[in-house]
C-alpha positions in Angstrom: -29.8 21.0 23.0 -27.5 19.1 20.9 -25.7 21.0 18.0 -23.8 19.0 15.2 -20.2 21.0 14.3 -19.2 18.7 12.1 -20.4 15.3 10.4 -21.2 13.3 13.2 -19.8 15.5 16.0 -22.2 17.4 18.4 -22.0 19.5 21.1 -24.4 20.3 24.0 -23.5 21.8 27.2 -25.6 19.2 29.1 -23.3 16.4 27.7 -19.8 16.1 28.6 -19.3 20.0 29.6 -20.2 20.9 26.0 -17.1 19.1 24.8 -17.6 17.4 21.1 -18.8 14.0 21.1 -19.9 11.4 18.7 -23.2 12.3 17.2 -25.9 10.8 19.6 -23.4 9.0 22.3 -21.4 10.6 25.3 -18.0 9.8 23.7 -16.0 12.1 23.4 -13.6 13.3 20.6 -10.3 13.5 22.8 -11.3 10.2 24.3 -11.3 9.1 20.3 -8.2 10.8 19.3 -6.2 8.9 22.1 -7.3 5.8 21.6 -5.6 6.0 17.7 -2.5 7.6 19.6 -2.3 4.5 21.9 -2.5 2.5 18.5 -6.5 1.2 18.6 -7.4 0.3 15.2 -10.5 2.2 14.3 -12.3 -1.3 14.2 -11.2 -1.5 18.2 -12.1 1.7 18.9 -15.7 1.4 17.4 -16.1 -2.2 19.3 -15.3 -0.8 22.7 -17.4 2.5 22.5 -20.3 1.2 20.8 -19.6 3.3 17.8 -19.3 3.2 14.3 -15.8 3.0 12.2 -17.0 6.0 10.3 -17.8 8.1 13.8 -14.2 7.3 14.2 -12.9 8.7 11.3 -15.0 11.5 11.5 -13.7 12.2 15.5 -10.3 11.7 13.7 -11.4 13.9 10.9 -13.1 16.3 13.1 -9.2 16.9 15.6 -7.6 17.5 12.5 -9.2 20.7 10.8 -9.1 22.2 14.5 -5.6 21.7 14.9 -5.2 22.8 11.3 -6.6 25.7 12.6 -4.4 26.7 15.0 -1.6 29.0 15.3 1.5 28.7 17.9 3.5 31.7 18.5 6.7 31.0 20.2 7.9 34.0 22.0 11.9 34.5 22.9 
């Protein structure tokens, strides 16, 4: 059973480990998020997965309040 976690971005422990994908595909959000690090416009990106631009920035969208989220402790 699928559960959206953000616009566009689902989860379901059937699909893809229960790693986030786009909203009713199996591609994943890391697989996304590298794809703009390798330099993939989001119009490329979309093309090659079958998705739309806007699942893209949403996957984008969707990276960024996580990491926002998170906290690094450096220890000495």
């Amino acid at each position: 059973m699928a559960i959206e976690i953000a616009p566009r971005i689902t989860v379901d422990k059937e699909v893809r480990f229960g790693k986030p994908v786009i909203k009713g595909t199996r591609v994943p959000v890391s697989l996304i998020v590298g794809q703009a690090a390798a330099g993939l416009t989001h119009d490329q990106i979309a093309a090659e997965y079958g998705i739309g631009v806007e699942d893209v920035r949403d996957a984008l969208g969707y990276a960024q309040a996580v990491l926002e989220q998170e906290t690094v402790r450096i220890s000495k």
